[in-house]
FIVEX-867250 format. One line per field, with one value per atom (N, C-alpha, C, O): residue number from 1; residue in three letters; x, y, z. Coordinates in nm, 4 decimals. Layout:
! residues N
pos: (NUM|...);
code: (ala|...);
east: (X|...);
north: (Y|...);
up: (Z|...);
This chain:
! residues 91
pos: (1|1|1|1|2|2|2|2|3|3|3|3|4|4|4|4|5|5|5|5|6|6|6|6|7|7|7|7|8|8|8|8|9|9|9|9|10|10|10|10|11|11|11|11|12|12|12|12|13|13|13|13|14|14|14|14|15|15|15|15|16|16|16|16|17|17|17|17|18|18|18|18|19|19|19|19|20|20|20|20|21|21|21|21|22|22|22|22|23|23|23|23|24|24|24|24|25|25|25|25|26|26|26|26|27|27|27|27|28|28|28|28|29|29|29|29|30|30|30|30|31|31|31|31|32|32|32|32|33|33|33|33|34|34|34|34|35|35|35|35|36|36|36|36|37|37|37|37|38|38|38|38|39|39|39|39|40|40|40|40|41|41|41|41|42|42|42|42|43|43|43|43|44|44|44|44|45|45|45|45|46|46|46|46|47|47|47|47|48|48|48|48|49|49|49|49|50|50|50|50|51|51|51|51|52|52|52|52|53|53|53|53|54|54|54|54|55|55|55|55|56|56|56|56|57|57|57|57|58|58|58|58|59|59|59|59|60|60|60|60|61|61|61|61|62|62|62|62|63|63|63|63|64|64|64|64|65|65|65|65|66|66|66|66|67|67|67|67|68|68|68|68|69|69|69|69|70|70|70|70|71|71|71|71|72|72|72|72|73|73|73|73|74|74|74|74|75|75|75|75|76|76|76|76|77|77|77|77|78|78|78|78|79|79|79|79|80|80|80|80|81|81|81|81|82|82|82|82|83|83|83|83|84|84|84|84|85|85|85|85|86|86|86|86|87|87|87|87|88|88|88|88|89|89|89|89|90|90|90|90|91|91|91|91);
code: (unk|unk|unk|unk|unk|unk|unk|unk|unk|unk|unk|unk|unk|unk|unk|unk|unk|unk|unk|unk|unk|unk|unk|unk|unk|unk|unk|unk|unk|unk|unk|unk|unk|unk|unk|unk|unk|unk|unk|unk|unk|unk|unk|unk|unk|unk|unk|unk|unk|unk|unk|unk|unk|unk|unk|unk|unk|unk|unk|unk|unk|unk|unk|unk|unk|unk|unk|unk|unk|unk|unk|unk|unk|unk|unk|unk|unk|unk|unk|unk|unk|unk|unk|unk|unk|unk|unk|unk|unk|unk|unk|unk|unk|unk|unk|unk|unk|unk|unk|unk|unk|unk|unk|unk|unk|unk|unk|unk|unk|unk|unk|unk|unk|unk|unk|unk|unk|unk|unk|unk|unk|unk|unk|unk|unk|unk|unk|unk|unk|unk|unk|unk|unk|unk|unk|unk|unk|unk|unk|unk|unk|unk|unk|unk|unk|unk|unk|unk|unk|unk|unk|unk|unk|unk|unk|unk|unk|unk|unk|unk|unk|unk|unk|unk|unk|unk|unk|unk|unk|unk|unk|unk|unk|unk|unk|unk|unk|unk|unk|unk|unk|unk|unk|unk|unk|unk|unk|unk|unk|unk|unk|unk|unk|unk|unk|unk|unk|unk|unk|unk|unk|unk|unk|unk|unk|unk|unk|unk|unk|unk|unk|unk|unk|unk|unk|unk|unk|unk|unk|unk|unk|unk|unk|unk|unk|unk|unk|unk|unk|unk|unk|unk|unk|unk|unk|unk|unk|unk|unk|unk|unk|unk|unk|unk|unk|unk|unk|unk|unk|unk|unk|unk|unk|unk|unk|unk|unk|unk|unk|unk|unk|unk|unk|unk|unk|unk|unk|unk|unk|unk|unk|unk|unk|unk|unk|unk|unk|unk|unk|unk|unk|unk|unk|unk|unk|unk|unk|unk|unk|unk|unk|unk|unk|unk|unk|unk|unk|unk|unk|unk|unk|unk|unk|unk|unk|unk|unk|unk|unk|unk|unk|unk|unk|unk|unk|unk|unk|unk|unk|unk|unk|unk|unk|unk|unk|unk|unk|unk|unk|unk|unk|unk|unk|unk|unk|unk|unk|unk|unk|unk|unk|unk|unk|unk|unk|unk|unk|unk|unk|unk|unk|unk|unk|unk|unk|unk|unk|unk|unk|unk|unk|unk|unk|unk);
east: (1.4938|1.4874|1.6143|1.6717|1.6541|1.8027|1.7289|1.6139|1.8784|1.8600|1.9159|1.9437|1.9496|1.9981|2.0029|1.9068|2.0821|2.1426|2.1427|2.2129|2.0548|2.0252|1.9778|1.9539|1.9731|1.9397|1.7923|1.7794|1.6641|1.5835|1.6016|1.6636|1.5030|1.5503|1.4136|1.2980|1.4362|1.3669|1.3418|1.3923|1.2658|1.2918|1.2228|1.1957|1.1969|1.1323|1.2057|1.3134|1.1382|1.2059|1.3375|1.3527|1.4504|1.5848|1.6428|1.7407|1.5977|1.6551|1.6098|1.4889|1.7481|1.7018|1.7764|1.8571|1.7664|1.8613|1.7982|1.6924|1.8801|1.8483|1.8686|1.9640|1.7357|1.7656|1.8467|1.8780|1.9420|1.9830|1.9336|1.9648|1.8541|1.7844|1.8428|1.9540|1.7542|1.7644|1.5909|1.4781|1.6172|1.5370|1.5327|1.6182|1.4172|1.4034|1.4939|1.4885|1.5615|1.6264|1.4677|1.4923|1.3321|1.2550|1.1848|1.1526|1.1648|1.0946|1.1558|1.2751|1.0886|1.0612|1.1817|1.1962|1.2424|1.3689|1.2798|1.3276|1.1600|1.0943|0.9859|0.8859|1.0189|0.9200|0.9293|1.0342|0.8768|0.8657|0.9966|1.0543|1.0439|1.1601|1.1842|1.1421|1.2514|1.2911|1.3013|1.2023|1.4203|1.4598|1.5866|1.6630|1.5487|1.6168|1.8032|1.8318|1.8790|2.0268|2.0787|2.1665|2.0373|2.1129|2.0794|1.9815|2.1395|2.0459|2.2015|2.3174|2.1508|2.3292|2.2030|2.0869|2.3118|2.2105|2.3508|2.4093|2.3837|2.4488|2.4498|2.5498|2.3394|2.3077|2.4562|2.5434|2.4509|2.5058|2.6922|2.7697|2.6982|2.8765|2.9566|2.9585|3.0388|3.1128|2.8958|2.7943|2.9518|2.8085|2.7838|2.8605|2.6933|2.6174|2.5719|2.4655|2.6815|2.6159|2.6087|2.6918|2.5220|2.4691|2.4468|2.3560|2.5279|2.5269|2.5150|2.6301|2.4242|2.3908|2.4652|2.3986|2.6085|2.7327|2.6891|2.7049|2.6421|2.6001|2.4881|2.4861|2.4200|2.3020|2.3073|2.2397|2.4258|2.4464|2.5661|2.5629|2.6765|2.7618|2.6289|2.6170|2.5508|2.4613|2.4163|2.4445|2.3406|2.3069|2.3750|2.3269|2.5050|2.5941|2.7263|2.8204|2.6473|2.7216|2.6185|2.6521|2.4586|2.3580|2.3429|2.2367|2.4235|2.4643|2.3855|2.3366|2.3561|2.2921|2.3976|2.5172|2.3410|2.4894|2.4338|2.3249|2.5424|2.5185|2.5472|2.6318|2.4381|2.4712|2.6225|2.7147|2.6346|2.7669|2.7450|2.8123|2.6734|2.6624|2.7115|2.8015|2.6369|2.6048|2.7543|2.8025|2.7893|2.9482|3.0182|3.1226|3.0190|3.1196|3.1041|3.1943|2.9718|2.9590|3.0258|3.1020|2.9921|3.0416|3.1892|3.2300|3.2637|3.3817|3.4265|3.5154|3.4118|3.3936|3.3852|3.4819|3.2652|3.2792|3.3805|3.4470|3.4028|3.5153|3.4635|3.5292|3.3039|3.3029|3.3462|3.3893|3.3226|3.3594|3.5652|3.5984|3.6743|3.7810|3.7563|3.6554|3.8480|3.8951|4.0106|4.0699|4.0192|4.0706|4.2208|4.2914|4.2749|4.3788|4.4413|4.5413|4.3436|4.3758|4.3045|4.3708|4.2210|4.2834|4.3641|4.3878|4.4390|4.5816|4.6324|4.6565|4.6926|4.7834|4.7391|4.8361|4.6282|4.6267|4.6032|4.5631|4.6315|4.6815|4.8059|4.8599|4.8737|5.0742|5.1379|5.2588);
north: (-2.4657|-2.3337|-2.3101|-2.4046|-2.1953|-2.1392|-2.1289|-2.1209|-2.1347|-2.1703|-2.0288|-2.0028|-1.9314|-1.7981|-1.8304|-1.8958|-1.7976|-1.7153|-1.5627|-1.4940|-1.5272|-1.3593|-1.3388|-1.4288|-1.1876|-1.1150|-1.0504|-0.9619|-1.0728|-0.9947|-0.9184|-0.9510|-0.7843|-0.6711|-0.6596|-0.6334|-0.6739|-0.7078|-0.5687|-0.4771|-0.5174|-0.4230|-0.2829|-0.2929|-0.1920|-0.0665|0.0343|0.0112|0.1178|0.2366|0.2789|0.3011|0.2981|0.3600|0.2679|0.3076|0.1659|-0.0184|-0.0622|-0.0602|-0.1485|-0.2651|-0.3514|-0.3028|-0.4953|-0.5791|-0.7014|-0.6849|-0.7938|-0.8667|-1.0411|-1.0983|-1.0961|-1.2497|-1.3011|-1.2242|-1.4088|-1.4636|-1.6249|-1.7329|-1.5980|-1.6914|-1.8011|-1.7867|-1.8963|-1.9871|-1.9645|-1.9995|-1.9154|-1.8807|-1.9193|-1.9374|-1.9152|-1.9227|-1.7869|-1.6945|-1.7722|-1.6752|-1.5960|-1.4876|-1.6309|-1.6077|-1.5102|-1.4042|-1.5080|-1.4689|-1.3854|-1.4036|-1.2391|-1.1170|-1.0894|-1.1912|-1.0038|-0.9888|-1.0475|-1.1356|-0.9862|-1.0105|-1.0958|-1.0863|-1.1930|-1.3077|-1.4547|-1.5131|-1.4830|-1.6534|-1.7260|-1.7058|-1.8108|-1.8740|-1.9729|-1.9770|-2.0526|-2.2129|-2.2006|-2.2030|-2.1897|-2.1712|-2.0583|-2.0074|-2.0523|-1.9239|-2.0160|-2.1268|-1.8984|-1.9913|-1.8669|-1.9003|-1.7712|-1.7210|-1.5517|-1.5153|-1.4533|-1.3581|-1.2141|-1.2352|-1.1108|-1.0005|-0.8818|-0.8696|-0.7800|-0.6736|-0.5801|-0.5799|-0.5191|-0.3874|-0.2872|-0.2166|-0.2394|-0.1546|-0.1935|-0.1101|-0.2652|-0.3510|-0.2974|-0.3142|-0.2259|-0.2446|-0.3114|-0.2631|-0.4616|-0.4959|-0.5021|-0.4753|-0.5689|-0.5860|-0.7753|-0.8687|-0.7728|-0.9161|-0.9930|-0.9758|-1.1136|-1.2032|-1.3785|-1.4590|-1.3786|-1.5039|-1.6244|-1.6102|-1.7473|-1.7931|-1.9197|-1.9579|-2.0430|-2.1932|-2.2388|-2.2306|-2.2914|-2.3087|-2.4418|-2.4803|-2.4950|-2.6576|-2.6751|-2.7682|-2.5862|-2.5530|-2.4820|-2.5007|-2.3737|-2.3433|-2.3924|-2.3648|-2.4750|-2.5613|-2.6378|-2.5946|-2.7142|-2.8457|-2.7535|-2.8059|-2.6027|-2.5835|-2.5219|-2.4981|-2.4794|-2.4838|-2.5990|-2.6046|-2.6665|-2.8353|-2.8404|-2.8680|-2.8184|-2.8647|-2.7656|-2.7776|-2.6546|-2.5656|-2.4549|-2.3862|-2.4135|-2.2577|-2.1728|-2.2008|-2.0540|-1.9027|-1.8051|-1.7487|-1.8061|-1.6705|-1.5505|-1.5378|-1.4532|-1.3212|-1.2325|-1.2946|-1.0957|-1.0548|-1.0212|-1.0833|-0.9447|-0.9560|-1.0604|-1.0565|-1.1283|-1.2853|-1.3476|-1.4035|-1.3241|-1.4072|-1.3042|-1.3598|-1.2066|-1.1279|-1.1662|-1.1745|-1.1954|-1.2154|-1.3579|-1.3741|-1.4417|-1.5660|-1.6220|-1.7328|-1.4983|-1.5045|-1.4375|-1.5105|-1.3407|-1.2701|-1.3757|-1.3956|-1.4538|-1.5709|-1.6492|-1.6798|-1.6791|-1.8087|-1.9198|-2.0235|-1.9180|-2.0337|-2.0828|-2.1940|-1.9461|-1.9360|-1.9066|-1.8011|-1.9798|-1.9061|-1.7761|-1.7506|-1.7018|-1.5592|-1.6279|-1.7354|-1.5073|-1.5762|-1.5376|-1.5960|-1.4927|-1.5199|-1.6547|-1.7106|-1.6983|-1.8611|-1.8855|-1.8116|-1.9361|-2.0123|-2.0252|-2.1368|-1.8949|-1.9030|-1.9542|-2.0653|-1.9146|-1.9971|-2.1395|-2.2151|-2.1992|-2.3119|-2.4289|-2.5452|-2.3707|-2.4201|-2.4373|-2.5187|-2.3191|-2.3131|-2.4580|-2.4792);
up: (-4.4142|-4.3546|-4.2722|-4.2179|-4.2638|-4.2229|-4.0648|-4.0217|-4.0033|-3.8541|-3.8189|-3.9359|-3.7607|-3.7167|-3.5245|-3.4839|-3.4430|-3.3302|-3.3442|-3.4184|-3.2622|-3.3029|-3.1346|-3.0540|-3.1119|-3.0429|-3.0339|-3.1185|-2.9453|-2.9716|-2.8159|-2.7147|-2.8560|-2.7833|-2.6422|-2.6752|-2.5508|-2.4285|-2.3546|-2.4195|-2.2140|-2.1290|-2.1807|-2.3004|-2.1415|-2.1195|-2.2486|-2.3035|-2.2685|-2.3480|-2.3130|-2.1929|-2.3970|-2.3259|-2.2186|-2.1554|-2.1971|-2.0865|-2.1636|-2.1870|-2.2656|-2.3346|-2.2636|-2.1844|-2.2758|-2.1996|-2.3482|-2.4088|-2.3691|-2.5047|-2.4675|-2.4148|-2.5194|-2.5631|-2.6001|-2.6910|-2.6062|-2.7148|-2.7643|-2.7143|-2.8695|-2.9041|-3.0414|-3.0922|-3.0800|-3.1391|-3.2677|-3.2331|-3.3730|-3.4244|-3.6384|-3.7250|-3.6345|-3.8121|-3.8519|-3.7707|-3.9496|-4.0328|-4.0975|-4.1505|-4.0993|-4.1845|-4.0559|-4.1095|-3.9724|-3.8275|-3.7988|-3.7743|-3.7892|-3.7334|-3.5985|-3.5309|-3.5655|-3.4706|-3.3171|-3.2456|-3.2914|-3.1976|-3.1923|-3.1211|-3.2865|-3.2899|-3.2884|-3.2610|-3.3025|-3.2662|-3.2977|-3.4045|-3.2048|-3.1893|-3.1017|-2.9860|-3.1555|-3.1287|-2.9439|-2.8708|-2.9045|-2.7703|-2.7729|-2.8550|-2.5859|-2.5603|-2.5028|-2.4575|-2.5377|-2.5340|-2.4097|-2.3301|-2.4043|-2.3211|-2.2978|-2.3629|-2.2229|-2.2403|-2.2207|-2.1850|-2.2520|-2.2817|-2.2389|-2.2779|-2.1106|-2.0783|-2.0511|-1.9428|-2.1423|-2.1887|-2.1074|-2.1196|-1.9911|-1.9378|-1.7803|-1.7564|-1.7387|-1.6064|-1.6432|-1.7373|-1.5041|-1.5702|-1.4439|-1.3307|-1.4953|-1.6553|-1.6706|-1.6063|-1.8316|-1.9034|-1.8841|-1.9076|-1.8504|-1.8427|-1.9393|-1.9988|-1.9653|-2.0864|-2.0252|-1.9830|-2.0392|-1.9828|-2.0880|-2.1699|-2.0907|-2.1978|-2.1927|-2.1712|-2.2011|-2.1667|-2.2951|-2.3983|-2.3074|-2.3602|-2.4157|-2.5315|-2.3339|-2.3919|-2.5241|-2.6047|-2.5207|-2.5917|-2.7199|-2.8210|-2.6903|-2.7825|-2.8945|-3.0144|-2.8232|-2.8932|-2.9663|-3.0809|-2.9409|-3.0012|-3.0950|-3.2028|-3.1258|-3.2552|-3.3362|-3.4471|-3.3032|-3.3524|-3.4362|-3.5154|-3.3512|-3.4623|-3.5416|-3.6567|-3.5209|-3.6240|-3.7186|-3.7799|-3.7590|-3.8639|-3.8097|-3.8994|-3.6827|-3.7103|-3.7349|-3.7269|-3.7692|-3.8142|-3.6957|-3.6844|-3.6165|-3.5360|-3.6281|-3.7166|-3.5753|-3.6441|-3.6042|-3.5512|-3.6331|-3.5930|-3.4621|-3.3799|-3.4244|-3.2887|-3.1684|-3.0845|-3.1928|-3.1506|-3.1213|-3.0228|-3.2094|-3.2729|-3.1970|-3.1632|-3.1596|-3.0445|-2.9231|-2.8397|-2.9043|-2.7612|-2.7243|-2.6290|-2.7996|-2.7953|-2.7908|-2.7560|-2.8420|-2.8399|-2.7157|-2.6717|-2.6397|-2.5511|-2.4501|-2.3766|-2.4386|-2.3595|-2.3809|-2.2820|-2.4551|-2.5337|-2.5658|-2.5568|-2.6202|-2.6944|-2.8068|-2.8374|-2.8885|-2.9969|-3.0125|-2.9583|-3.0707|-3.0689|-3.1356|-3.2013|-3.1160|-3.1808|-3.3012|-3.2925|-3.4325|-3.5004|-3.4554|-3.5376|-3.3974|-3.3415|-3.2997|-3.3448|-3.1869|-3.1254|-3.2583|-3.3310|-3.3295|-3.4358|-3.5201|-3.5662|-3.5700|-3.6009|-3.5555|-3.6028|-3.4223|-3.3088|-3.3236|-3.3185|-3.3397|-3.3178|-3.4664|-3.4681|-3.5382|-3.6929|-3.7151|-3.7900|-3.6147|-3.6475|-3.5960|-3.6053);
């Protein structure tokens, strides 16, 4: 079974603020899932992404796929390089 890093959507009508979880690829956006890695609330300005780096490097070595989302934020943080610095860092 496919491992996914995804976003489910948290908070009141018109206030969403979002999970970022550790979940089956097969499981519903708002449903059952492994553990929580970190949490992104859009509403807050700058915007708030909260991200347990350690946790999410480990299922990320054990092959999960962050979605696109996911994969911005992460880069945004800098866990993830941008493909820029990995250019730069191939030259």
């Amino acid at each position: 079974m496919a491992v996914k890093i995804r976003l489910t959507r948290m908070g009141a009508k018109k206030k969403p603020f979002y999970r970022i979880v550790v979940a089956e690829s097969e499981a519903p956006r708002d449903g059952r899932f492994i553990e929580i890695v970190g949490n992104y609330d859009p509403l807050k300005d700058p915007v708030e992404i909260n991200i347990k780096q350690d946790r999410v490097a480990d299922w990320l070595s054990k092959g999960a796929k962050p979605t696109q989302t996911v994969l911005s934020l992460l880069k945004k943080t800098g866990l993830v390089p941008t493909t820029e610095e990995a250019e730069k860092a191939q030259v």
